[in-house]
Backbone as numpy.savetxt, mean C-alpha at the origin, in Angstrom:
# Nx Ny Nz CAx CAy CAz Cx Cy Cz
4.85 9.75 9.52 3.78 9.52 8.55 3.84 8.06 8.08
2.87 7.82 8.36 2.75 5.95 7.53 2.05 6.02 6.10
3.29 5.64 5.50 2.63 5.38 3.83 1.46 4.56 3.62
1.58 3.62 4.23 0.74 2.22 4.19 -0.48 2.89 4.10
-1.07 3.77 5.12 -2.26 3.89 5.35 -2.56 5.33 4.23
-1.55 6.02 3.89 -1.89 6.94 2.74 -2.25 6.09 1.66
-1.33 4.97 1.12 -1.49 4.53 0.18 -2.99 3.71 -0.23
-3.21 3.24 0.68 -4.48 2.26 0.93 -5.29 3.22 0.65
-5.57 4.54 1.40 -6.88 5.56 1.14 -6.82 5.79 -0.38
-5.83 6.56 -0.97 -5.97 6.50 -1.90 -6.33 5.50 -3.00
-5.96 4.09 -3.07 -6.36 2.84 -3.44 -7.70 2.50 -3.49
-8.31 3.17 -2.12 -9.67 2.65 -2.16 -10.56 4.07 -2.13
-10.09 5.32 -2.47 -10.76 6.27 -2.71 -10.96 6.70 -3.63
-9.82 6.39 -4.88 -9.70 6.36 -6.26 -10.40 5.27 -6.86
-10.70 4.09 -6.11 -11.18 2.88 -6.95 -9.73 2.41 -8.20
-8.69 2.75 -7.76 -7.90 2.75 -8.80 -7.06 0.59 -8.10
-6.63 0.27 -9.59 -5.88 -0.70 -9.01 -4.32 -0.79 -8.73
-3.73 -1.84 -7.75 -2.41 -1.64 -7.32 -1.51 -1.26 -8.62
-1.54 -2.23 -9.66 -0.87 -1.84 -10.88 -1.07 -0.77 -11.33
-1.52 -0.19 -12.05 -2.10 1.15 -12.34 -1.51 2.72 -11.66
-1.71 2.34 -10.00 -1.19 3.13 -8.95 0.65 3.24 -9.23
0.68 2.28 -8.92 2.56 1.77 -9.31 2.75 2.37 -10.54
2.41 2.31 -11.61 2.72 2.53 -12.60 2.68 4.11 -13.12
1.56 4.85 -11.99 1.73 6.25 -12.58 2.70 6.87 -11.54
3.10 6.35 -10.03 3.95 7.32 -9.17 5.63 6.33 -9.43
5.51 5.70 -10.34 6.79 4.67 -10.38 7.89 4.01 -9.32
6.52 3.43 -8.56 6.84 2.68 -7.47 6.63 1.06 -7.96
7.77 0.25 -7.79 7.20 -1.30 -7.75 6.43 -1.99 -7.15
5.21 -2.75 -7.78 4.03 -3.43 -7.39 4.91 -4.64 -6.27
5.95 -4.99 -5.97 6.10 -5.97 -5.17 6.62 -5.19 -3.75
6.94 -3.76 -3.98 6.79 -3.20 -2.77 5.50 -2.83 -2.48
4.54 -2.16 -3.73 3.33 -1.75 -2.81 2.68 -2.78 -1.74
2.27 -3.91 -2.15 2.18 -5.52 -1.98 2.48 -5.47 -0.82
3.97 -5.57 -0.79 4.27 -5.89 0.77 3.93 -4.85 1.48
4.03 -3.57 1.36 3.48 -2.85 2.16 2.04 -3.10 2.55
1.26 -3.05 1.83 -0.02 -3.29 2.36 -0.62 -4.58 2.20
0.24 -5.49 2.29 -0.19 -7.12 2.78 1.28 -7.47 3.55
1.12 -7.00 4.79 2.50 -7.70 5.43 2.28 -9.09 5.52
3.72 -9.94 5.59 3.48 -11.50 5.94 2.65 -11.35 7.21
2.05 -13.25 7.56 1.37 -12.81 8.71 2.17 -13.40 9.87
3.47 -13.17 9.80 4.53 -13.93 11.12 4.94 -12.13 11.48
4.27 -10.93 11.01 5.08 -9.93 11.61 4.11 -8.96 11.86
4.21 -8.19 13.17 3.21 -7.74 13.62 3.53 -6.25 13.19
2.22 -5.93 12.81 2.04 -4.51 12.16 0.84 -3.46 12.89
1.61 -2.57 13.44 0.91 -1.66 14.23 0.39 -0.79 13.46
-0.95 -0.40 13.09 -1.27 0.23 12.43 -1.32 1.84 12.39
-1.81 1.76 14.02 -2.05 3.49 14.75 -1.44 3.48 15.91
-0.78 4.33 16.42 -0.46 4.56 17.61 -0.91 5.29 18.46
């Protein structure tokens, strides 16, 4: 299961923002972040 792409639906199905999100499942905003903005020196497969 890829979080990334759970997390994002929900993000943009809720209209809710990253902070907000973080703050009610008490996850840190500098992991959500990197999860769904990888640097761009690393390649991220989205679907297999």
């Amino acid at each position: 299961m890829d979080y990334r792409l759970e997390i994002r639906k929900i993000l943009q199905g809720a209209d809710v923002s990253v902070k907000d999100f973080c703050k009610g499942v008490g996850m840190s905003t500098t992991y959500v972040r990197h999860l769904l903005m990888p640097k761009s020196d690393k390649v991220v497969i989205w679907m297999r």
